[in-house]
C-alpha positions as CSV (number, residue, x, y, z in Angstrom):
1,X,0.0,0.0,0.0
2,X,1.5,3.3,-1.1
3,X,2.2,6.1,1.6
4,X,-0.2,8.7,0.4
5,X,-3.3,5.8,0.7
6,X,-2.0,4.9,4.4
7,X,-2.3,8.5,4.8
8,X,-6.0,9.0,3.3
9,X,-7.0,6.1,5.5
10,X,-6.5,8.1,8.7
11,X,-8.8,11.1,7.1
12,X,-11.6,11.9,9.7
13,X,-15.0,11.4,8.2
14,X,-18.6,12.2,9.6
15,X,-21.4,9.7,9.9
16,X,-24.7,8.9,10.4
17,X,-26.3,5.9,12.2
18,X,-29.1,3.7,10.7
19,X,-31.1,2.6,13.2
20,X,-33.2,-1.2,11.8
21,X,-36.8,-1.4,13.1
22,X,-35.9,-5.2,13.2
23,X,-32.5,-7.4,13.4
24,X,-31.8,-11.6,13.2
25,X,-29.2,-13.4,13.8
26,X,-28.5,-15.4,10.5
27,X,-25.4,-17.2,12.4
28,X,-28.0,-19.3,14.3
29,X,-29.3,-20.8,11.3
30,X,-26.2,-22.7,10.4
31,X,-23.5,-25.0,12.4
32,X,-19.8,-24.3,12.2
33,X,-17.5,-26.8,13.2
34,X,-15.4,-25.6,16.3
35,X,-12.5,-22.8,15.6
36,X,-15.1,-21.2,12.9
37,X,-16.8,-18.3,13.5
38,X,-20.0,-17.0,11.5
39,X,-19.6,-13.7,9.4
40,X,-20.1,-11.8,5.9
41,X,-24.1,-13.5,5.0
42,X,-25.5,-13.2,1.8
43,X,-29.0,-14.0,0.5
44,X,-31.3,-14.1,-2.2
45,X,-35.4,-14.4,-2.6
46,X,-36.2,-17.5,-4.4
47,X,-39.6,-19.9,-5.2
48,X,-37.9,-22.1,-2.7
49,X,-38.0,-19.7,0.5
50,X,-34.5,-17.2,1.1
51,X,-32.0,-18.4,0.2
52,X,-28.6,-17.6,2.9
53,X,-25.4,-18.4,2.6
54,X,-23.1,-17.8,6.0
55,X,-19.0,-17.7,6.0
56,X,-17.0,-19.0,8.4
57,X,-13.6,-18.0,9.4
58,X,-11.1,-19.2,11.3
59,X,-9.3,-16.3,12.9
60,X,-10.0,-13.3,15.1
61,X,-9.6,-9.4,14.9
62,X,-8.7,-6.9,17.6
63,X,-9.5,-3.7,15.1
64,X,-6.7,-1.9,16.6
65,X,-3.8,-0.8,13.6
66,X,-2.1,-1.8,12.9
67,X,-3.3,-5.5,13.4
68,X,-3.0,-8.9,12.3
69,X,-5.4,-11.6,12.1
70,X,-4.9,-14.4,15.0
71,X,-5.9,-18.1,13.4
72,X,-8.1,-19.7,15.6
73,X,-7.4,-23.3,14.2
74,X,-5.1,-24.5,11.6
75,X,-2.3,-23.0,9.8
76,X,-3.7,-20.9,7.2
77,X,-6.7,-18.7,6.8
78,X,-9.4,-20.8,5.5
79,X,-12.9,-19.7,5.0
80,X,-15.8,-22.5,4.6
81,X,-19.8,-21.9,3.6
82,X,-22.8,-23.0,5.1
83,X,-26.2,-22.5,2.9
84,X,-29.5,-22.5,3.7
85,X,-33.3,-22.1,2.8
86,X,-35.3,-20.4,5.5
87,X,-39.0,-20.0,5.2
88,X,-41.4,-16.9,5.2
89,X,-40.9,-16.8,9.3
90,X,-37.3,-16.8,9.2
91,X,-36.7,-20.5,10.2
92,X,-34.8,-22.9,8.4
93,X,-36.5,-25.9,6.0
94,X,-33.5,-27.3,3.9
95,X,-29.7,-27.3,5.0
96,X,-27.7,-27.1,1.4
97,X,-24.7,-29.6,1.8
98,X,-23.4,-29.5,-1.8
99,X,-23.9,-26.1,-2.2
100,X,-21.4,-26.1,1.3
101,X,-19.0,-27.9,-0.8
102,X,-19.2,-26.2,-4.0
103,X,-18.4,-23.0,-2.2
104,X,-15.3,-25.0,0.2
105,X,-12.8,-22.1,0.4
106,X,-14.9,-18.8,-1.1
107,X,-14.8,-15.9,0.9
108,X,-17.6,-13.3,0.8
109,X,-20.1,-15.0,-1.6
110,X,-22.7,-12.3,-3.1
111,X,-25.8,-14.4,-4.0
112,X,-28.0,-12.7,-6.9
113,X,-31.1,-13.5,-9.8
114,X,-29.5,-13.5,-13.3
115,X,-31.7,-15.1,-16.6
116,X,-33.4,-16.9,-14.5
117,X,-31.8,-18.8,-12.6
118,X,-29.3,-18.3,-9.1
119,X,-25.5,-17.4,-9.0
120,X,-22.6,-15.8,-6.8
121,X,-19.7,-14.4,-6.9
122,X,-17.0,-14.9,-4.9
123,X,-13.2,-14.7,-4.5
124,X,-11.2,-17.8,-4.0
125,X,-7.3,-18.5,-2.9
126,X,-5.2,-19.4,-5.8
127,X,-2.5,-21.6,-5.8
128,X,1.1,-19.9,-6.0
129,X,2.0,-16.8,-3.8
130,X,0.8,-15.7,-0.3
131,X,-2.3,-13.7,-0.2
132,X,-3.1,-14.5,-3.4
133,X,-6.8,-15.1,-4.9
134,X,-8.9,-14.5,-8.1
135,X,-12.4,-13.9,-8.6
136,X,-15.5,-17.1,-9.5
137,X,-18.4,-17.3,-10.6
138,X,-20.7,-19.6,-9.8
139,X,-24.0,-21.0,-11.6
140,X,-26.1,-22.5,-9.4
141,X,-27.6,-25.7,-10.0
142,X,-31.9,-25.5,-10.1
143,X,-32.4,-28.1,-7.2
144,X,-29.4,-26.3,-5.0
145,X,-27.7,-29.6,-5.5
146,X,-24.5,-27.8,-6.3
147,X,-22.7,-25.2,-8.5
148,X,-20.8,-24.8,-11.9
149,X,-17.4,-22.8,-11.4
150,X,-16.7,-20.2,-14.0
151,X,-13.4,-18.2,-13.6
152,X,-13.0,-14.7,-14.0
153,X,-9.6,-13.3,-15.0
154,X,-8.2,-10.0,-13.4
155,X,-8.5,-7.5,-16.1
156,X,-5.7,-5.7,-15.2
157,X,-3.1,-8.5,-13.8
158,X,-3.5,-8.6,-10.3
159,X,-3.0,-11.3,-8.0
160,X,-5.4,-10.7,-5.6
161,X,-9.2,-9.5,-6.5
162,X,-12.3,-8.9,-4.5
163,X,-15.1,-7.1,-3.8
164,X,-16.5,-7.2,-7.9
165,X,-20.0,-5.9,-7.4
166,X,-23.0,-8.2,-10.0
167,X,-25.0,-5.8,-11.3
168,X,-27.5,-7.1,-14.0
169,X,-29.0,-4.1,-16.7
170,X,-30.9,-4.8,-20.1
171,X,-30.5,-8.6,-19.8
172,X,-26.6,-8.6,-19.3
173,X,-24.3,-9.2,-16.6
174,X,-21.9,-6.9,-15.9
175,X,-19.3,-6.2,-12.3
176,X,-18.2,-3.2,-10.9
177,X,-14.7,-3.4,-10.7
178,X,-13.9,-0.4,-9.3
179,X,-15.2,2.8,-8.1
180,X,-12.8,5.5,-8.0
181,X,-12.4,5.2,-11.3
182,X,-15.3,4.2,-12.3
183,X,-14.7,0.7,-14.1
184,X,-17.4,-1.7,-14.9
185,X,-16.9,-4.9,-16.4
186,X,-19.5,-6.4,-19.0
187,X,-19.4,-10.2,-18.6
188,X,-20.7,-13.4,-21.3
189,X,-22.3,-16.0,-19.7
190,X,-21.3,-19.0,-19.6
191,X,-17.6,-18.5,-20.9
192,X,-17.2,-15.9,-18.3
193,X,-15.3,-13.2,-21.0
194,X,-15.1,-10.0,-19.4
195,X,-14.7,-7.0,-21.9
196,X,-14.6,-2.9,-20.3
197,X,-18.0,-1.3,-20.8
198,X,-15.7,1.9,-21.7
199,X,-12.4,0.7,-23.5
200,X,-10.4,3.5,-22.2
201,X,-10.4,2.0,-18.5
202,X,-8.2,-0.4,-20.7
203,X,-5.4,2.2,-20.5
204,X,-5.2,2.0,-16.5
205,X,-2.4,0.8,-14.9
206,X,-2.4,-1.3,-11.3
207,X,-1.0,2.3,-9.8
208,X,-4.8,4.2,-11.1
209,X,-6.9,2.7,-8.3
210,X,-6.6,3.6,-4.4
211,X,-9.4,0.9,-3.9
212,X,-10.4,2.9,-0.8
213,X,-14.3,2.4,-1.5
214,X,-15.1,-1.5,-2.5
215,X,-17.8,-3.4,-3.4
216,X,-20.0,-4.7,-0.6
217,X,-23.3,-5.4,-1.6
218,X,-24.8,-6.4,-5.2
219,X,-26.6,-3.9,-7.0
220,X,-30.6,-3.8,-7.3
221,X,-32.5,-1.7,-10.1
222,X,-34.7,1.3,-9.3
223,X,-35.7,3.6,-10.7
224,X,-33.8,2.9,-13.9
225,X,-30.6,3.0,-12.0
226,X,-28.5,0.5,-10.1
227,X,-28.8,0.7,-6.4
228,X,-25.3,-0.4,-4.7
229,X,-24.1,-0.8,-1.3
230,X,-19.9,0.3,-1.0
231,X,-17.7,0.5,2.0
232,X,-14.4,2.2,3.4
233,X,-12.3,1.0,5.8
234,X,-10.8,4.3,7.9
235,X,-8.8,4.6,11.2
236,X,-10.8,6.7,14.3
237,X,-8.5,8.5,16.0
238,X,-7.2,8.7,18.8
239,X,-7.3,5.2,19.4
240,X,-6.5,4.2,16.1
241,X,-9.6,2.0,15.8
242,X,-10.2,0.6,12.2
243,X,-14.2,1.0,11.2
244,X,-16.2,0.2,8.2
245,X,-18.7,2.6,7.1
246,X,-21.2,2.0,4.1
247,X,-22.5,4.3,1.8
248,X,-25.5,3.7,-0.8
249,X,-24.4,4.8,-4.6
250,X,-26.8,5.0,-7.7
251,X,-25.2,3.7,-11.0
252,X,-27.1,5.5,-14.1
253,X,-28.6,3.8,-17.3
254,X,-25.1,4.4,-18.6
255,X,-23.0,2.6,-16.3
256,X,-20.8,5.6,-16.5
257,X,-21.7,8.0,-13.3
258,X,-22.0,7.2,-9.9
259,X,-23.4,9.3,-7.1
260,X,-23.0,9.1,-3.5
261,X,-24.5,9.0,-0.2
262,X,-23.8,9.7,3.4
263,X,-21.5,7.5,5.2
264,X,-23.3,5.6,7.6
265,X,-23.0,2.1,10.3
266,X,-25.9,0.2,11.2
267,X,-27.3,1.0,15.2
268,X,-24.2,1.8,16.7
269,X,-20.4,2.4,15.6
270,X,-19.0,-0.8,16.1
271,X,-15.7,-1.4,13.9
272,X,-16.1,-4.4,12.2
273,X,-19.3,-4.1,10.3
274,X,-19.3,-5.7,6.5
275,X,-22.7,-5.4,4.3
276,X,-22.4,-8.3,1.9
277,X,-26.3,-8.4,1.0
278,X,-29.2,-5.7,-0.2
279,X,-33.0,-6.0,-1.0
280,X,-35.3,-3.7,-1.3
281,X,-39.3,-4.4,-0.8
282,X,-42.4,-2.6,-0.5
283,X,-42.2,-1.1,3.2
284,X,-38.6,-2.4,4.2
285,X,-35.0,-2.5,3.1
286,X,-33.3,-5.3,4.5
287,X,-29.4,-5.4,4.8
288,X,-27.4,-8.7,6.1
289,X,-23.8,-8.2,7.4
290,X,-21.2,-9.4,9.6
291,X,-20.0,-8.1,12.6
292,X,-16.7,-8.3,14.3
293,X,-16.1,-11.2,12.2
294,X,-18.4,-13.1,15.0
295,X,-21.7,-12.9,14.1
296,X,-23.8,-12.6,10.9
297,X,-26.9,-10.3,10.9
298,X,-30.0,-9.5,8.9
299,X,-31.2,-5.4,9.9
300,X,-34.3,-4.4,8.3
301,X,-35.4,-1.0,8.1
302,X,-38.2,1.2,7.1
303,X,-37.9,2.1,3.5
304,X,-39.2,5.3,3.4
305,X,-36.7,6.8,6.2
306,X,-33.8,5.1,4.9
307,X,-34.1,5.8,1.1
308,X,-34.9,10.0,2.1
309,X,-31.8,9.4,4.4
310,X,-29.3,7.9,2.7
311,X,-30.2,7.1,-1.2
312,X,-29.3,9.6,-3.5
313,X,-30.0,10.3,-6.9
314,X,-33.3,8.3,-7.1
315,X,-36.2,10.5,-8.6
316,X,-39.0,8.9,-6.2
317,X,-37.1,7.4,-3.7
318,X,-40.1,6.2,-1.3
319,X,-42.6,5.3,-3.9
Protein backbone atom coordinates (compact mmCIF):
# COMPACT_ATOMS: atom_id res chain seq x y z
CA UNK A 1 0.00 0.00 0.00
CA UNK A 2 1.48 3.31 -1.09
CA UNK A 3 2.22 6.12 1.60
CA UNK A 4 -0.19 8.71 0.40
CA UNK A 5 -3.29 5.81 0.75
CA UNK A 6 -2.02 4.93 4.40
CA UNK A 7 -2.33 8.52 4.83
CA UNK A 8 -6.01 9.00 3.32
CA UNK A 9 -6.99 6.11 5.46
CA UNK A 10 -6.48 8.14 8.67
CA UNK A 11 -8.85 11.05 7.14
CA UNK A 12 -11.62 11.89 9.67
CA UNK A 13 -15.00 11.35 8.16
CA UNK A 14 -18.63 12.15 9.59
CA UNK A 15 -21.39 9.66 9.86
CA UNK A 16 -24.74 8.85 10.38
CA UNK A 17 -26.29 5.86 12.19
CA UNK A 18 -29.10 3.71 10.70
CA UNK A 19 -31.10 2.59 13.19
CA UNK A 20 -33.19 -1.17 11.80
CA UNK A 21 -36.75 -1.37 13.05
CA UNK A 22 -35.91 -5.20 13.17
CA UNK A 23 -32.47 -7.39 13.38
CA UNK A 24 -31.81 -11.55 13.16
CA UNK A 25 -29.21 -13.38 13.81
CA UNK A 26 -28.47 -15.42 10.54
CA UNK A 27 -25.39 -17.23 12.36
CA UNK A 28 -28.01 -19.28 14.31
CA UNK A 29 -29.32 -20.83 11.27
CA UNK A 30 -26.17 -22.73 10.44
CA UNK A 31 -23.50 -24.98 12.39
CA UNK A 32 -19.82 -24.26 12.19
CA UNK A 33 -17.52 -26.78 13.22
CA UNK A 34 -15.41 -25.65 16.29
CA UNK A 35 -12.47 -22.79 15.61
CA UNK A 36 -15.10 -21.18 12.86
CA UNK A 37 -16.80 -18.30 13.50
CA UNK A 38 -19.98 -16.99 11.46
CA UNK A 39 -19.55 -13.68 9.37
CA UNK A 40 -20.12 -11.79 5.90
CA UNK A 41 -24.15 -13.52 4.96
CA UNK A 42 -25.52 -13.23 1.78
CA UNK A 43 -29.04 -14.01 0.51
CA UNK A 44 -31.25 -14.07 -2.24
CA UNK A 45 -35.40 -14.41 -2.61
CA UNK A 46 -36.18 -17.51 -4.42
CA UNK A 47 -39.65 -19.89 -5.16
CA UNK A 48 -37.92 -22.13 -2.73
CA UNK A 49 -38.03 -19.68 0.48
CA UNK A 50 -34.49 -17.19 1.12
CA UNK A 51 -31.98 -18.44 0.19
CA UNK A 52 -28.56 -17.60 2.86
CA UNK A 53 -25.38 -18.36 2.55
CA UNK A 54 -23.07 -17.76 6.02
CA UNK A 55 -19.03 -17.74 6.03
CA UNK A 56 -16.99 -19.01 8.41
CA UNK A 57 -13.56 -17.96 9.37
CA UNK A 58 -11.06 -19.25 11.30
CA UNK A 59 -9.26 -16.31 12.88
CA UNK A 60 -10.03 -13.33 15.12
CA UNK A 61 -9.57 -9.41 14.89
CA UNK A 62 -8.68 -6.91 17.60
CA UNK A 63 -9.52 -3.73 15.13
CA UNK A 64 -6.70 -1.86 16.59
CA UNK A 65 -3.80 -0.79 13.64
CA UNK A 66 -2.13 -1.78 12.86
CA UNK A 67 -3.35 -5.54 13.43
CA UNK A 68 -2.99 -8.94 12.30
CA UNK A 69 -5.40 -11.56 12.11
CA UNK A 70 -4.89 -14.43 15.02
CA UNK A 71 -5.93 -18.08 13.39
CA UNK A 72 -8.10 -19.68 15.56
CA UNK A 73 -7.38 -23.34 14.23
CA UNK A 74 -5.10 -24.54 11.62
CA UNK A 75 -2.28 -23.03 9.77
CA UNK A 76 -3.70 -20.89 7.24
CA UNK A 77 -6.68 -18.70 6.85
CA UNK A 78 -9.41 -20.79 5.52
CA UNK A 79 -12.95 -19.73 5.01
CA UNK A 80 -15.83 -22.52 4.56
CA UNK A 81 -19.81 -21.91 3.57
CA UNK A 82 -22.78 -23.04 5.12
CA UNK A 83 -26.21 -22.47 2.92
CA UNK A 84 -29.47 -22.54 3.74
CA UNK A 85 -33.28 -22.13 2.76
CA UNK A 86 -35.30 -20.44 5.45
CA UNK A 87 -39.04 -20.05 5.17
CA UNK A 88 -41.37 -16.89 5.24
CA UNK A 89 -40.91 -16.80 9.34
CA UNK A 90 -37.33 -16.77 9.20
CA UNK A 91 -36.67 -20.48 10.24
CA UNK A 92 -34.81 -22.93 8.37
CA UNK A 93 -36.52 -25.86 6.05
CA UNK A 94 -33.46 -27.34 3.88
CA UNK A 95 -29.72 -27.29 5.01
CA UNK A 96 -27.74 -27.09 1.42
CA UNK A 97 -24.71 -29.65 1.83
CA UNK A 98 -23.44 -29.53 -1.84
CA UNK A 99 -23.90 -26.09 -2.24
CA UNK A 100 -21.37 -26.09 1.30
CA UNK A 101 -18.96 -27.92 -0.84
CA UNK A 102 -19.22 -26.15 -4.04
CA UNK A 103 -18.41 -22.97 -2.19
CA UNK A 104 -15.27 -24.97 0.15
CA UNK A 105 -12.85 -22.12 0.38
CA UNK A 106 -14.85 -18.76 -1.08
CA UNK A 107 -14.82 -15.94 0.88
CA UNK A 108 -17.57 -13.33 0.80
CA UNK A 109 -20.11 -14.98 -1.59
CA UNK A 110 -22.73 -12.32 -3.07
CA UNK A 111 -25.76 -14.37 -3.99
CA UNK A 112 -28.01 -12.67 -6.90
CA UNK A 113 -31.05 -13.47 -9.75
CA UNK A 114 -29.50 -13.53 -13.35
CA UNK A 115 -31.67 -15.07 -16.55
CA UNK A 116 -33.44 -16.95 -14.54
CA UNK A 117 -31.76 -18.78 -12.56
CA UNK A 118 -29.25 -18.30 -9.14
CA UNK A 119 -25.52 -17.38 -9.05
CA UNK A 120 -22.59 -15.81 -6.80
CA UNK A 121 -19.72 -14.40 -6.86
CA UNK A 122 -17.02 -14.86 -4.85
CA UNK A 123 -13.18 -14.74 -4.51
CA UNK A 124 -11.15 -17.81 -3.99
CA UNK A 125 -7.34 -18.49 -2.89
CA UNK A 126 -5.20 -19.37 -5.77
CA UNK A 127 -2.46 -21.56 -5.78
CA UNK A 128 1.06 -19.90 -5.97
CA UNK A 129 2.01 -16.78 -3.80
CA UNK A 130 0.80 -15.71 -0.25
CA UNK A 131 -2.33 -13.72 -0.21
CA UNK A 132 -3.15 -14.52 -3.45
CA UNK A 133 -6.85 -15.07 -4.91
CA UNK A 134 -8.90 -14.48 -8.05
CA UNK A 135 -12.40 -13.88 -8.62
CA UNK A 136 -15.52 -17.10 -9.53
CA UNK A 137 -18.35 -17.29 -10.62
CA UNK A 138 -20.73 -19.61 -9.75
CA UNK A 139 -24.00 -20.97 -11.58
CA UNK A 140 -26.09 -22.52 -9.42
CA UNK A 141 -27.62 -25.66 -10.00
CA UNK A 142 -31.91 -25.52 -10.11
CA UNK A 143 -32.39 -28.10 -7.24
CA UNK A 144 -29.43 -26.28 -5.01
CA UNK A 145 -27.71 -29.65 -5.50
CA UNK A 146 -24.50 -27.83 -6.27
CA UNK A 147 -22.73 -25.18 -8.53
CA UNK A 148 -20.76 -24.76 -11.86
CA UNK A 149 -17.40 -22.80 -11.36
CA UNK A 150 -16.67 -20.21 -14.04
CA UNK A 151 -13.39 -18.25 -13.61
CA UNK A 152 -12.97 -14.69 -14.04
CA UNK A 153 -9.59 -13.26 -15.04
CA UNK A 154 -8.18 -9.99 -13.37
CA UNK A 155 -8.55 -7.47 -16.11
CA UNK A 156 -5.75 -5.73 -15.18
CA UNK A 157 -3.08 -8.49 -13.82
CA UNK A 158 -3.52 -8.62 -10.33
CA UNK A 159 -3.04 -11.27 -7.95
CA UNK A 160 -5.41 -10.72 -5.64
CA UNK A 161 -9.22 -9.50 -6.52
CA UNK A 162 -12.31 -8.93 -4.49
CA UNK A 163 -15.11 -7.10 -3.84
CA UNK A 164 -16.47 -7.17 -7.93
CA UNK A 165 -20.03 -5.92 -7.40
CA UNK A 166 -23.03 -8.19 -10.01
CA UNK A 167 -24.97 -5.80 -11.32
CA UNK A 168 -27.50 -7.09 -14.01
CA UNK A 169 -28.97 -4.09 -16.75
CA UNK A 170 -30.91 -4.78 -20.11
CA UNK A 171 -30.49 -8.63 -19.84
CA UNK A 172 -26.59 -8.62 -19.27
CA UNK A 173 -24.29 -9.23 -16.56
CA UNK A 174 -21.90 -6.94 -15.89
CA UNK A 175 -19.34 -6.25 -12.34
CA UNK A 176 -18.17 -3.23 -10.90
CA UNK A 177 -14.68 -3.35 -10.72
CA UNK A 178 -13.90 -0.36 -9.30
CA UNK A 179 -15.17 2.82 -8.06
CA UNK A 180 -12.81 5.47 -8.04
CA UNK A 181 -12.42 5.23 -11.28
CA UNK A 182 -15.32 4.25 -12.25
CA UNK A 183 -14.74 0.70 -14.12
CA UNK A 184 -17.43 -1.69 -14.91
CA UNK A 185 -16.89 -4.86 -16.36
CA UNK A 186 -19.51 -6.42 -19.04
CA UNK A 187 -19.43 -10.19 -18.64
CA UNK A 188 -20.68 -13.36 -21.28
CA UNK A 189 -22.34 -16.04 -19.74
CA UNK A 190 -21.28 -18.99 -19.63
CA UNK A 191 -17.61 -18.51 -20.90
CA UNK A 192 -17.19 -15.86 -18.27
CA UNK A 193 -15.34 -13.21 -20.97
CA UNK A 194 -15.07 -10.04 -19.44
CA UNK A 195 -14.70 -6.99 -21.88
CA UNK A 196 -14.60 -2.89 -20.34
CA UNK A 197 -17.95 -1.26 -20.78
CA UNK A 198 -15.68 1.91 -21.75
CA UNK A 199 -12.39 0.69 -23.53
CA UNK A 200 -10.45 3.51 -22.24
CA UNK A 201 -10.44 2.03 -18.53
CA UNK A 202 -8.17 -0.35 -20.69
CA UNK A 203 -5.41 2.22 -20.53
CA UNK A 204 -5.21 2.00 -16.50
CA UNK A 205 -2.38 0.83 -14.92
CA UNK A 206 -2.44 -1.28 -11.33
CA UNK A 207 -0.99 2.35 -9.82
CA UNK A 208 -4.78 4.16 -11.14
CA UNK A 209 -6.95 2.73 -8.29
CA UNK A 210 -6.62 3.59 -4.42
CA UNK A 211 -9.39 0.93 -3.87
CA UNK A 212 -10.40 2.89 -0.82
CA UNK A 213 -14.35 2.43 -1.50
CA UNK A 214 -15.06 -1.54 -2.49
CA UNK A 215 -17.77 -3.35 -3.38
CA UNK A 216 -20.00 -4.70 -0.59
CA UNK A 217 -23.26 -5.45 -1.62
CA UNK A 218 -24.81 -6.45 -5.24
CA UNK A 219 -26.62 -3.86 -7.04
CA UNK A 220 -30.61 -3.83 -7.27
CA UNK A 221 -32.46 -1.73 -10.12
CA UNK A 222 -34.73 1.26 -9.26
CA UNK A 223 -35.74 3.62 -10.75
CA UNK A 224 -33.80 2.87 -13.87
CA UNK A 225 -30.56 3.01 -11.96
CA UNK A 226 -28.51 0.52 -10.07
CA UNK A 227 -28.79 0.70 -6.44
CA UNK A 228 -25.28 -0.36 -4.68
CA UNK A 229 -24.13 -0.79 -1.33
CA UNK A 230 -19.87 0.29 -1.02
CA UNK A 231 -17.72 0.46 2.01
CA UNK A 232 -14.44 2.22 3.40
CA UNK A 233 -12.29 1.02 5.77
CA UNK A 234 -10.79 4.27 7.86
CA UNK A 235 -8.78 4.57 11.20
CA UNK A 236 -10.79 6.71 14.33
CA UNK A 237 -8.51 8.54 16.00
CA UNK A 238 -7.24 8.71 18.85
CA UNK A 239 -7.26 5.15 19.36
CA UNK A 240 -6.46 4.20 16.13
CA UNK A 241 -9.62 2.00 15.78
CA UNK A 242 -10.18 0.60 12.21
CA UNK A 243 -14.16 1.02 11.24
CA UNK A 244 -16.21 0.19 8.20
CA UNK A 245 -18.68 2.61 7.12
CA UNK A 246 -21.16 1.99 4.09
CA UNK A 247 -22.52 4.28 1.83
CA UNK A 248 -25.53 3.68 -0.76
CA UNK A 249 -24.43 4.77 -4.59
CA UNK A 250 -26.80 4.96 -7.69
CA UNK A 251 -25.18 3.74 -10.97
CA UNK A 252 -27.13 5.53 -14.09
CA UNK A 253 -28.56 3.79 -17.31
CA UNK A 254 -25.06 4.35 -18.62
CA UNK A 255 -22.98 2.62 -16.28
CA UNK A 256 -20.78 5.65 -16.53
CA UNK A 257 -21.71 7.97 -13.27
CA UNK A 258 -21.96 7.20 -9.93
CA UNK A 259 -23.37 9.31 -7.10
CA UNK A 260 -23.05 9.08 -3.50
CA UNK A 261 -24.45 9.02 -0.18
CA UNK A 262 -23.81 9.71 3.35
CA UNK A 263 -21.53 7.51 5.16
CA UNK A 264 -23.29 5.62 7.60
CA UNK A 265 -22.96 2.10 10.35
CA UNK A 266 -25.92 0.17 11.24
CA UNK A 267 -27.26 0.97 15.16
CA UNK A 268 -24.15 1.83 16.66
CA UNK A 269 -20.36 2.41 15.60
CA UNK A 270 -19.02 -0.81 16.08
CA UNK A 271 -15.72 -1.45 13.91
CA UNK A 272 -16.06 -4.40 12.19
CA UNK A 273 -19.35 -4.15 10.35
CA UNK A 274 -19.28 -5.71 6.46
CA UNK A 275 -22.66 -5.42 4.27
CA UNK A 276 -22.39 -8.29 1.94
CA UNK A 277 -26.33 -8.37 0.98
CA UNK A 278 -29.15 -5.66 -0.24
CA UNK A 279 -32.96 -5.99 -0.97
CA UNK A 280 -35.33 -3.72 -1.26
CA UNK A 281 -39.34 -4.42 -0.79
CA UNK A 282 -42.38 -2.57 -0.55
CA UNK A 283 -42.24 -1.06 3.23
CA UNK A 284 -38.65 -2.36 4.20
CA UNK A 285 -35.01 -2.49 3.11
CA UNK A 286 -33.32 -5.32 4.48
CA UNK A 287 -29.42 -5.41 4.77
CA UNK A 288 -27.37 -8.73 6.08
CA UNK A 289 -23.80 -8.15 7.43
CA UNK A 290 -21.16 -9.40 9.63
CA UNK A 291 -19.97 -8.09 12.64
CA UNK A 292 -16.67 -8.35 14.34
CA UNK A 293 -16.14 -11.18 12.18
CA UNK A 294 -18.37 -13.06 15.04
CA UNK A 295 -21.68 -12.91 14.14
CA UNK A 296 -23.83 -12.59 10.89
CA UNK A 297 -26.90 -10.33 10.89
CA UNK A 298 -30.03 -9.52 8.91
CA UNK A 299 -31.24 -5.40 9.93
CA UNK A 300 -34.34 -4.44 8.31
CA UNK A 301 -35.40 -0.99 8.11
CA UNK A 302 -38.23 1.16 7.15
CA UNK A 303 -37.93 2.08 3.50
CA UNK A 304 -39.17 5.35 3.42
CA UNK A 305 -36.70 6.77 6.20
CA UNK A 306 -33.81 5.09 4.86
CA UNK A 307 -34.07 5.84 1.08
CA UNK A 308 -34.94 10.02 2.11
CA UNK A 309 -31.80 9.43 4.40
CA UNK A 310 -29.27 7.95 2.75
CA UNK A 311 -30.18 7.08 -1.18
CA UNK A 312 -29.32 9.65 -3.45
CA UNK A 313 -30.02 10.25 -6.90
CA UNK A 314 -33.27 8.32 -7.10
CA UNK A 315 -36.22 10.51 -8.65
CA UNK A 316 -38.97 8.94 -6.24
CA UNK A 317 -37.06 7.42 -3.66
CA UNK A 318 -40.09 6.24 -1.35
CA UNK A 319 -42.62 5.27 -3.92
Amino acid sequence: MSIARKIRRFAPLRFDVARPIAEFDLGRKVALPPGYYPTNPSFVDTDLGRLVCVRGVNYRMTYYYPSKPILTIGNRYHSINRFVLLDGRGEVVRELLDLDSAFEGAEDVRLFSFDGALWGVCSRPTSGAALSCGMSLMKLDAGLLGAETIPLTSPYGLSQEKNWLPITHEGILYFIYSLQPIVVLRCNTPSGRLDFVDPRCAEYSRSSFPFLLGGSASGITLDNRQLLIVHRRTVRLPRLRYIYLHRCATLDPSLAKLQFGRYFVIGRAEPGQFVTGLRVEDDIVSLSYGRLDRLAHLAEFDRGTFMRTFVPGLSDPVA
